[in-house]
N, C-alpha and C positions, 0 to 999 in steps of 0.2 A: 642441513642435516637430514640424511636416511630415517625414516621413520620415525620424527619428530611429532609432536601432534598440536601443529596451528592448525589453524584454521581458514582455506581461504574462501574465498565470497561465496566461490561456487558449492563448497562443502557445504557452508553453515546454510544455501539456500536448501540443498539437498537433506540435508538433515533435519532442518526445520519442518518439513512434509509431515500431515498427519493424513489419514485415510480418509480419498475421494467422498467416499457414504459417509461419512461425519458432518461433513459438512453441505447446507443447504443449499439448494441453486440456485437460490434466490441471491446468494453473496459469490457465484460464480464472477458476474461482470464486475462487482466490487474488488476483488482480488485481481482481477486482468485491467482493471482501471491501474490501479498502481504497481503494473508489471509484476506482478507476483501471481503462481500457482495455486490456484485454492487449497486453501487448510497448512498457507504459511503460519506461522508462531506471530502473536502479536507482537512481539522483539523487533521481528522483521517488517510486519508491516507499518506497522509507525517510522523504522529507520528509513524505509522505502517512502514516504509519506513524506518524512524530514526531507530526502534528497528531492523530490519531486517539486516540494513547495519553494526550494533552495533556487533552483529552474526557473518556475512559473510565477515566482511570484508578481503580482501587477506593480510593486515598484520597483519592479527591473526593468518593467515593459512601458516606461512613462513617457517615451517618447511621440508617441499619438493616440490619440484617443479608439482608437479600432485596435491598436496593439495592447491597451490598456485593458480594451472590454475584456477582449480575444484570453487574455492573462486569469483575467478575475474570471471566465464561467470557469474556465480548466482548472482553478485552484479549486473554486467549489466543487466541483466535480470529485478532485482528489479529497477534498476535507468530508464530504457527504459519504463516500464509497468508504476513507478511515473509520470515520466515525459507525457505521452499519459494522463492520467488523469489529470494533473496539466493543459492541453495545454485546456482538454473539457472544464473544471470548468472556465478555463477564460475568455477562446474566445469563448464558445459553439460549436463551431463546432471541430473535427477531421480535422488532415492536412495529407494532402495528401502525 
């Protein structure tokens, strides 16, 4: 349908956008860790988080120990970088 109003992946990423200066540089790499534009909507970055760990997870990767490690830092990586965004969106500031 013409003019319908779904929504596809690329709208709701585009829309989810809040403004560069809002958001600290310090959550710049956090936001690029799990493929998203800084001052994504916390919506998104958890769904983006979900799909990632879906991926990465180490007991996908069990089939050798090097493919296992390799699995587990990148999850952390994605769970450390969620987590620093989860903590701005709630309490607005960064912890120390």
């Amino acid at each position: 349908m013409i003019g319908s109003s779904f929504r596809t992946k690329s709208s709701a990423y585009v829309n989810s956008r809040v403004n560069y200066n809002s958001v600290p540089r310090e959550l710049y790499k956090d936001f690029r860790r799990l493929g998203l534009a800084p001052g994504a909507s916390l919506a998104v970055c958890k769904s983006a988080q979900r799909n990632l760990m879906k991926i990465h997870h180490p007991d996908r990767h069990a089939e050798s120990r090097y493919s296992f490690y390799v699995a587990t830092q990148i999850t952390s990586t994605i769970n450390e970088a969620f987590q620093r965004i989860e903590v701005w969106y709630t309490k607005g500031k960064l912890d120390d």
